[in-house]
C-alpha positions in Angstrom: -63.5 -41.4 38.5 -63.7 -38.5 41.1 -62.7 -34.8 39.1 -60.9 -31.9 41.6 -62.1 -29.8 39.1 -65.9 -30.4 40.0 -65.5 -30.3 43.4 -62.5 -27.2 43.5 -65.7 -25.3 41.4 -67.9 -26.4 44.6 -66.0 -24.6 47.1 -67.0 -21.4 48.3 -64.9 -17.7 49.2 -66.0 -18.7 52.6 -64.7 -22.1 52.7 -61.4 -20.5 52.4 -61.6 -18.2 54.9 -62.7 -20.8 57.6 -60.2 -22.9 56.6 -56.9 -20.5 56.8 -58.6 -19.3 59.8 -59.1 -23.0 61.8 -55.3 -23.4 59.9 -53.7 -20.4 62.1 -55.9 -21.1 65.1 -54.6 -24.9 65.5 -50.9 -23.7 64.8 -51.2 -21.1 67.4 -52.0 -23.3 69.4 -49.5 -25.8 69.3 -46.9 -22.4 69.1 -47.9 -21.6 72.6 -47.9 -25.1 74.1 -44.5 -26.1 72.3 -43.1 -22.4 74.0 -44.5 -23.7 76.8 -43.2 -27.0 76.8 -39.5 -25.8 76.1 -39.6 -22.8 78.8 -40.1 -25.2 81.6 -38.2 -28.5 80.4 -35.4 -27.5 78.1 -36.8 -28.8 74.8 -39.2 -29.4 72.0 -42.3 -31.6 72.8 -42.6 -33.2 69.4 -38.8 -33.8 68.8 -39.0 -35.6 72.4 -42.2 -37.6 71.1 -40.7 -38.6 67.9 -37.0 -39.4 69.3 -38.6 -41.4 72.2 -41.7 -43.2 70.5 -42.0 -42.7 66.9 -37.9 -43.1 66.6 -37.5 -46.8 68.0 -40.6 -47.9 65.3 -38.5 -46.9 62.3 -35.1 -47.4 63.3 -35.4 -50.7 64.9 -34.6 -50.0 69.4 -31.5 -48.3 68.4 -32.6 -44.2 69.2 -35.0 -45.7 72.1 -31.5 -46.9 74.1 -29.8 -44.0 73.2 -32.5 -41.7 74.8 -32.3 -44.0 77.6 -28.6 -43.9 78.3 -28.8 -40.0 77.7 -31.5 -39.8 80.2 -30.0 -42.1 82.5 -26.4 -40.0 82.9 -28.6 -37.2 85.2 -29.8 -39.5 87.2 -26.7 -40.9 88.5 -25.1 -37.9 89.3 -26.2 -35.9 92.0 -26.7 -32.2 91.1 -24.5 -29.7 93.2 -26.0 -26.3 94.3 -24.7 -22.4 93.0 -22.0 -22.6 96.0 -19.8 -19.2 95.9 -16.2 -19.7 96.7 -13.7 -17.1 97.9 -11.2 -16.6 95.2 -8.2 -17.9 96.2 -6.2 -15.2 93.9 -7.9 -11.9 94.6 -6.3 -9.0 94.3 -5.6 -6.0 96.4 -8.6 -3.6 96.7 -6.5 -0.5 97.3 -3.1 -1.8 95.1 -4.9 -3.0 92.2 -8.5 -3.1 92.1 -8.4 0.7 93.0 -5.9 1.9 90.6 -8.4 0.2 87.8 -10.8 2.4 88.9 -9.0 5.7 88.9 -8.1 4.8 85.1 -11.3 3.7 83.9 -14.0 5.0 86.3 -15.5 1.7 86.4 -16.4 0.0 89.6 -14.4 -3.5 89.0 -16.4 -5.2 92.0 -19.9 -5.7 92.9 -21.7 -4.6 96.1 -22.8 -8.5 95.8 -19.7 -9.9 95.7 -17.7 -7.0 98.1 -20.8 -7.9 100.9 -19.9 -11.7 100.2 -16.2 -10.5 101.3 -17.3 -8.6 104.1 -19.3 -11.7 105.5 -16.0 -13.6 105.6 -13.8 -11.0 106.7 -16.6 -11.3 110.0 -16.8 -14.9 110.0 -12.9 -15.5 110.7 -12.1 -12.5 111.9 -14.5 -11.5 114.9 -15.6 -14.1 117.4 -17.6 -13.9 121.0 -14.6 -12.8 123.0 -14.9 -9.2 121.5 -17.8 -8.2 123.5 -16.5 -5.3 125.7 -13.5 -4.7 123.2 -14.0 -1.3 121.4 -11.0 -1.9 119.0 -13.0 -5.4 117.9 -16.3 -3.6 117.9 -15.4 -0.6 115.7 -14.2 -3.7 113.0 -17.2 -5.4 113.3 -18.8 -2.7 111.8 -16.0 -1.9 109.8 -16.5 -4.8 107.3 -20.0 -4.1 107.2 -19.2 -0.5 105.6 -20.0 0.3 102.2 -18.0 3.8 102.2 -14.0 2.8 101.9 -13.1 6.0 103.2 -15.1 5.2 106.4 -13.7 1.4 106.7 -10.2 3.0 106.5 -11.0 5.6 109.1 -12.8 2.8 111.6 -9.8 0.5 111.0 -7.2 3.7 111.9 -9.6 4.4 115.0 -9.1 0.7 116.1 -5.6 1.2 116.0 -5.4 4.2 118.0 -7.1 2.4 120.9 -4.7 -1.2 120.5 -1.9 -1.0 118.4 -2.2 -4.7 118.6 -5.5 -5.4 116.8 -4.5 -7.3 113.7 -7.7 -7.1 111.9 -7.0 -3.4 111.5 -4.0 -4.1 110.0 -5.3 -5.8 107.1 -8.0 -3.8 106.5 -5.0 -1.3 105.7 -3.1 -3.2 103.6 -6.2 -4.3 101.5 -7.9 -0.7 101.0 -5.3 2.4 102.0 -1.9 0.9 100.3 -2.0 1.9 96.9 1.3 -0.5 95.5 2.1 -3.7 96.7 5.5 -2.6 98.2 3.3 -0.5 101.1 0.7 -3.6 101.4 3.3 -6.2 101.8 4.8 -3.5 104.1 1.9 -3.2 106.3 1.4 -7.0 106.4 4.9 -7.5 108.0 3.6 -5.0 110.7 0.6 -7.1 110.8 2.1 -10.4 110.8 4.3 -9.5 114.2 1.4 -8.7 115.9 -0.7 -11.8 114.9 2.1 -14.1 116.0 2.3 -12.2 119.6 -1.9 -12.1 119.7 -1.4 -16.6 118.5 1.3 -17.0 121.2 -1.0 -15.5 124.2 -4.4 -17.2 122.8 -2.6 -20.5 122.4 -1.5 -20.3 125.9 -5.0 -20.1 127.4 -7.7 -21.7 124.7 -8.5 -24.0 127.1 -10.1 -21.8 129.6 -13.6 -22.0 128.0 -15.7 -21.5 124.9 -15.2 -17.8 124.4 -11.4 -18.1 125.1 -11.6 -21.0 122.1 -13.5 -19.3 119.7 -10.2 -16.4 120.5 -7.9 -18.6 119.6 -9.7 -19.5 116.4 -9.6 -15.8 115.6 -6.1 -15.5 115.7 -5.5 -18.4 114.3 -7.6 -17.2 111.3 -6.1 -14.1 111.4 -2.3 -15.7 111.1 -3.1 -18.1 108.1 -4.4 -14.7 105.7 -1.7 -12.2 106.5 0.8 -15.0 106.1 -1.3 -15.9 102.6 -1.4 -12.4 101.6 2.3 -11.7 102.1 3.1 -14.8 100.0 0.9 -13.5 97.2 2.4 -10.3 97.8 5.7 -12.1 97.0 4.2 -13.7 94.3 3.4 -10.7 92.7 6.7 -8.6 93.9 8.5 -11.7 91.9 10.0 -13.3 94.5 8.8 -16.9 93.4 11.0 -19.3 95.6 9.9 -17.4 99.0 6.3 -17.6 97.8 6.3 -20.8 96.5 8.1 -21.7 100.1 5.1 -19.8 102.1 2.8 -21.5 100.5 3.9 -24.9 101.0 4.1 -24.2 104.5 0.5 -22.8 104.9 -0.8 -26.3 102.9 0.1 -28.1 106.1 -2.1 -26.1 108.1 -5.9 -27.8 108.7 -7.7 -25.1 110.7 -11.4 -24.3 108.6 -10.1 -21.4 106.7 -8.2 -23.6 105.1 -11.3 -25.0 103.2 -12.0 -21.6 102.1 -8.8 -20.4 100.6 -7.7 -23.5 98.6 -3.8 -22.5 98.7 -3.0 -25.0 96.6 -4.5 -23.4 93.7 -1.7 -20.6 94.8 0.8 -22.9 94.8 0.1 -24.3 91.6 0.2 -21.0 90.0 3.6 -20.0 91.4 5.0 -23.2 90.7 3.7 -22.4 86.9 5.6 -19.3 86.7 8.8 -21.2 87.6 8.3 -23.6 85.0 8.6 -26.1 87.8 6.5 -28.7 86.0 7.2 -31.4 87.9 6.4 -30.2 91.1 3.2 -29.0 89.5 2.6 -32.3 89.0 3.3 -33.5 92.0 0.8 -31.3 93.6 -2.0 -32.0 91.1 -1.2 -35.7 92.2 -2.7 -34.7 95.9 -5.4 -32.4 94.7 -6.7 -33.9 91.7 -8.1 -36.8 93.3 -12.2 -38.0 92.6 -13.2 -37.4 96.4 -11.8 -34.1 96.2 -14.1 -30.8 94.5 -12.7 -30.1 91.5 -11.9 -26.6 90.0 -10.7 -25.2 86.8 -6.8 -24.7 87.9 -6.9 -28.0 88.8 -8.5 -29.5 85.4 -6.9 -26.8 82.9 -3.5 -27.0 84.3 -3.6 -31.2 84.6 -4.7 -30.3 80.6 -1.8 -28.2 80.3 0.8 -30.6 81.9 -0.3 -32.9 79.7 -0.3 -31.1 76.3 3.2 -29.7 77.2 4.3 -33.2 76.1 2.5 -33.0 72.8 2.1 -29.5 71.7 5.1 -28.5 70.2 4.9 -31.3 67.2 1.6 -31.0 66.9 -0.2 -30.9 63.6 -4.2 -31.1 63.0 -3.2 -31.8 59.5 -0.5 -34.9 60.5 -3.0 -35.9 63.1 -5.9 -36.4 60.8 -4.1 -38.5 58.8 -2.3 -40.9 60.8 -4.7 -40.2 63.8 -3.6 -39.5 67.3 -0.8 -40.8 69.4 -1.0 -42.0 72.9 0.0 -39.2 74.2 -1.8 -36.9 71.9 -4.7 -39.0 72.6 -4.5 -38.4 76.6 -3.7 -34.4 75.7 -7.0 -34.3 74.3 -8.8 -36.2 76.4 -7.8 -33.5 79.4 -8.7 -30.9 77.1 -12.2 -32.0 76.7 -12.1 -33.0 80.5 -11.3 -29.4 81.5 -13.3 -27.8 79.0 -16.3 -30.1 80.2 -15.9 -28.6 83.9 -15.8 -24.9 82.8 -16.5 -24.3 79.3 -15.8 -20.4 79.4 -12.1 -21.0 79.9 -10.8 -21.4 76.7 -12.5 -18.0 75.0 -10.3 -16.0 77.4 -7.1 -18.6 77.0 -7.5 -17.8 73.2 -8.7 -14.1 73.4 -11.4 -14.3 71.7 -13.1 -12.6 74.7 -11.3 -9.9 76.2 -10.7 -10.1 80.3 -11.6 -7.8 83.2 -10.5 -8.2 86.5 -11.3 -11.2 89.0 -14.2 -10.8 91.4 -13.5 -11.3 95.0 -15.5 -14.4 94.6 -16.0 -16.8 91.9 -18.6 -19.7 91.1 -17.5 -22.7 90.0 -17.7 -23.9 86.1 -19.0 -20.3 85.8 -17.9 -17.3 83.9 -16.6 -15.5 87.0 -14.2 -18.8 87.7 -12.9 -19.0 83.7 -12.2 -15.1 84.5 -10.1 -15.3 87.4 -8.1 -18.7 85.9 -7.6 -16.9 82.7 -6.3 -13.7 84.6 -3.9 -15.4 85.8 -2.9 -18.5 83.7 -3.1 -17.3 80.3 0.6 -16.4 80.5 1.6 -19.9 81.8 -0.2 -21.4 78.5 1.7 -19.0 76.0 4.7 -20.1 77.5 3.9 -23.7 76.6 4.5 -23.4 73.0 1.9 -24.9 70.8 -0.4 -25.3 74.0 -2.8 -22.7 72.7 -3.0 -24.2 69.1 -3.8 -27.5 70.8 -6.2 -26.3 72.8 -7.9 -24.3 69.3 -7.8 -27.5 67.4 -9.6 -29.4 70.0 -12.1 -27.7 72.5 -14.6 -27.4 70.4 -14.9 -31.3 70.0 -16.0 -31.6 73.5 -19.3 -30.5 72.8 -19.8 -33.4 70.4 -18.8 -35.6 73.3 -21.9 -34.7 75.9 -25.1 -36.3 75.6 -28.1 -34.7 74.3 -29.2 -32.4 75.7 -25.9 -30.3 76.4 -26.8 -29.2 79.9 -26.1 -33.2 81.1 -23.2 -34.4 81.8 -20.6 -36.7 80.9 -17.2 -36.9 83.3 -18.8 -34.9 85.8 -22.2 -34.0 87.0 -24.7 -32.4 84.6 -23.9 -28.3 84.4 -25.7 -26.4 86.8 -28.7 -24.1 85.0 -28.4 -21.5 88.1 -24.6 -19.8 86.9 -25.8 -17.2 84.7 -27.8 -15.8 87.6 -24.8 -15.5 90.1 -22.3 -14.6 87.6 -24.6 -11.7 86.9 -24.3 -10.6 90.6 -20.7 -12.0 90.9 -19.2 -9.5 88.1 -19.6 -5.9 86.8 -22.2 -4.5 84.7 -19.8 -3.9 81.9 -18.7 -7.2 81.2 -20.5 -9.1 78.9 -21.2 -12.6 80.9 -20.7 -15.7 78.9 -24.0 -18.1 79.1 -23.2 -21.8 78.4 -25.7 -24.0 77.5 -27.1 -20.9 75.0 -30.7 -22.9 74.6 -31.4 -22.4 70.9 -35.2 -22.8 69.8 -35.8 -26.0 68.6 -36.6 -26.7 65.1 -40.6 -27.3 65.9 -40.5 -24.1 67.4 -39.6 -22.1 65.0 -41.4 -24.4 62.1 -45.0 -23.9 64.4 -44.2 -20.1 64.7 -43.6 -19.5 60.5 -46.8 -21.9 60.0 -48.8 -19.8 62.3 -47.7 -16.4 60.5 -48.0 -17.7 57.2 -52.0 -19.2 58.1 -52.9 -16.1 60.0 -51.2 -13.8 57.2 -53.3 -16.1 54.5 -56.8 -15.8 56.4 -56.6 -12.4 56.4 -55.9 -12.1 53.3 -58.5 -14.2 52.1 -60.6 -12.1 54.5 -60.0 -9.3 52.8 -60.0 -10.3 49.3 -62.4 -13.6 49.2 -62.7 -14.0 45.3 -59.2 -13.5 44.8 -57.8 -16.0 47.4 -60.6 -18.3 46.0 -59.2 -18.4 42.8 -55.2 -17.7 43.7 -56.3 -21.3 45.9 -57.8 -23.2 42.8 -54.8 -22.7 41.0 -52.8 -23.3 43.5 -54.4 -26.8 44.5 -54.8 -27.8 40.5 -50.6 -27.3 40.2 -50.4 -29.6 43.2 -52.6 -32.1 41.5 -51.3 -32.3 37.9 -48.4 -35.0 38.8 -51.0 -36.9 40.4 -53.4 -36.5 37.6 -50.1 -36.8 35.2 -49.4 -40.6 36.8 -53.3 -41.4 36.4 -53.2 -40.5 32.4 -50.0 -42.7 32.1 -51.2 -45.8 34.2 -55.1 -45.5 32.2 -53.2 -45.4 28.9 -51.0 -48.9 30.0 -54.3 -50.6 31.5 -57.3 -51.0 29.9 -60.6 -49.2 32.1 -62.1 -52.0 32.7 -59.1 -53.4 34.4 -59.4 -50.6 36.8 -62.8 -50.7 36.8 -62.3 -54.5 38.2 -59.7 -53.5 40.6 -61.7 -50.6 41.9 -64.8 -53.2 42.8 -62.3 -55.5 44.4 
């Protein structure tokens, strides 16, 4: 019979120190590749080898057709691109975003996201027909400004040559008002004029490109003061002549419209007057698969639906008996909405503290859960029991996706490119939330503690040969005694030469 003794006796200092050393150098090896592996695709190479081909040999076809159907949701879903939108309820620059800066001395917008403004304000609000016009030239390159002091001197200049350039007007409202009572104030001044500048564009947009592309302009111009003085009466709490406006501008269908999504306005104003049916009623336009999707259209159908529910609900009651129709749908909004923006429900539930709204926002990102949250986490504490609902289940939505977390389940799979543009979207203070967080996988960090512990061990035995040598023997004779322990008891129940036969066979 073979003896580890003899052959432990055999081996040599420097059989030990080629050994840890080839030991570190293949887990090294595999360290880097794995790191490799999981930097470009999102995961570990051997979990992906043995959930995808070792997997389906043990367990029968079972993990092979989940892998399939996990790997088969992407495909069917076409991945959108990082598309900015205008915020449909940004505030005031001079009013509000201003007067945050004067009490904390911290910029609350981005250069990004105020150049992304200024790119819009030129789009809608400057067209070929202002060649030759110095009030229309001097706000060209007043949007373009970075200096507000200069934009509000350009816009002032404007006005001095044509009293009745509109443009100028909102500039002023936006940046020089410092309250909301003076900016709704200059927007009344503003809207007069826009309506006389609409009446004389209307009359001749037919005389030509240039005179169309006025008309546009003016048109443009109309729809966001009459937006802006409805949020200004939003704000001033006068909800029935907002909520009013803004039905009125959602039967408009020039561009802008595309771009300012009042209905998310609407929804919000309607929220504050507890008008939940009409809420509903709007969501039952909106809401609607061709449509794109947002988070105050998901979190409030959520919250329409857990007003129902949320005031008898129990987590204890509702483990036991399980859920209720009702309950049942509640949730299943819940993990809907959470599944479109996941960073919504830290801020509903403060356990992240909010800043203000960018200017712009990216949908199912960080800067879009801010600028709902701003404004609808009053509308959720109003619902009582919504929040607790909301606690009890968001969480479970996670359980729901397939593996791994960035695909996707009700919608598309969640674009890998928001951290990036919330970066650029909000301030440097704010601490942006990352959703997936990609934890190292398990092979990862397994590879890395093998490598450190076979590198740590050849240089060790490296440094102190005879020692290693002999810590090893020991080591390897421990490891054998069960072995050697069974092979005592199984000679001692069968004769030798019974395993002498055996052994020749």
């Amino acid at each position: 019979m073979w003896d580890s003794s003899v052959f432990l006796s055999t081996l040599t200092p420097k059989f030990y120190v080629a050994l840890t050393g080839t030991s570190s150098l293949i887990s090294g090896l595999i360290l880097i590749f794995e790191w490799w592996y999981f930097r470009k695709y999102g995961t570990s190479f051997i979990e992906q080898v043995s959930i995808n081909h070792i997997s389906p040999w043990i367990g029968g076809g079972e993990a092979g057709t989940g892998a399939e159907s996990a790997t088969a949701t992407p495909t069917t879903q076409s991945m959108p691109e990082c598309k900015v939108w205008r915020n449909p309820l940004n505030l005031l620059r001079g009013a509000e975003y201003q007067r945050f800066y004067w009490a904390t001395q911290k910029e609350p917008l981005t250069f990004y996201d105020m150049n992304l403004s200024a790119q819009d304000h030129q789009t809608f609000f400057t067209c070929e027909g202002d060649a030759g016009k110095a009030e229309y030239e001097i706000m060209q390159t007043a949007w373009r400004e970075r200096n507000p002091v200069v934009r509000i001197k350009a816009a002032n200049n404007a006005l001095e040559i044509n009293k009745d350039c509109a443009p100028a007007y909102i500039l002023l409202a936006e940046e020089e008002s410092t309250t909301i009572l003076e900016a709704e104030r200059i927007l009344r001044t503003a809207l007069k004029v826009a309506e006389g500048n609409y009446k004389k564009s209307q009359a001749v947009q037919h005389q030509g490109a240039v005179m169309e592309g006025v008309f546009r302009r003016d048109t443009n111009v109309l729809i966001y003061i009459k937006r802006r003085l409805a949020m200004c009466a939003r704000k001033l709490g006068k909800l029935k002549e907002a909520v009013k406006m803004f039905r009125d501008l959602t039967k408009e269908i020039p561009p802008i419209m595309n771009v300012l999504n009042i209905h998310e306005n609407l929804l919000e104003a309607l929220l504050e007057m507890q008008a939940y049916a009409d809420c509903q009623a709007v969501l039952a336009k909106y809401d609607d698969i061709s449509l794109p999707k947002s988070a105050t259209i998901c979190y409030t159908a959520a919250l329409l639906k857990a007003r129902v529910v949320a005031e008898k609900f129990s987590p204890d009651v509702a483990s036991k008996r399980g859920l209720t129709p009702a309950e049942m749908s509640a949730v299943e909004a819940i993990h809907r909405a959470v599944e479109f923006n996941p960073h919504v429900p830290k801020y509903l539930l403060e356990m992240k503290q909010l800043i203000l709204p960018p200017e712009h926002i990216l949908k199912r990102g960080d800067s879009e859960a801010l600028a709902y949250a701003f404004f609808h986490l009053q509308h959720w504490k109003n619902v009582e029991g919504a929040l607790n609902l909301l606690h009890c289940t968001w969480e479970g939505t996670f359980r729901m996706l397939p593996y791994p977390l960035e695909r996707g389940h009700l919608f598309y799979p969640y674009p890998t490119c928001t951290e990036c543009a919330d970066r650029e979207l909000l301030p440097s203070f704010h601490e942006v939330s990352v959703y997936p967080k990609k934890e190292l996988p398990f092979f990862i960090l397994f590879t890395a503690g093998l490598c450190s512990i076979t590198a740590l061990l050849a240089l060790l035995t490296h440094q102190y040969p005879e020692s290693m040598g002999i810590f090893a023997s020991h080591l390897l004779q421990w490891f054998t005694l069960p072995f050697n322990f069974v092979k005592e008891r199984i000679e001692t129940i069968w004769p030798c030469n019974l395993l002498q036969h055996l052994s020749r066979i």
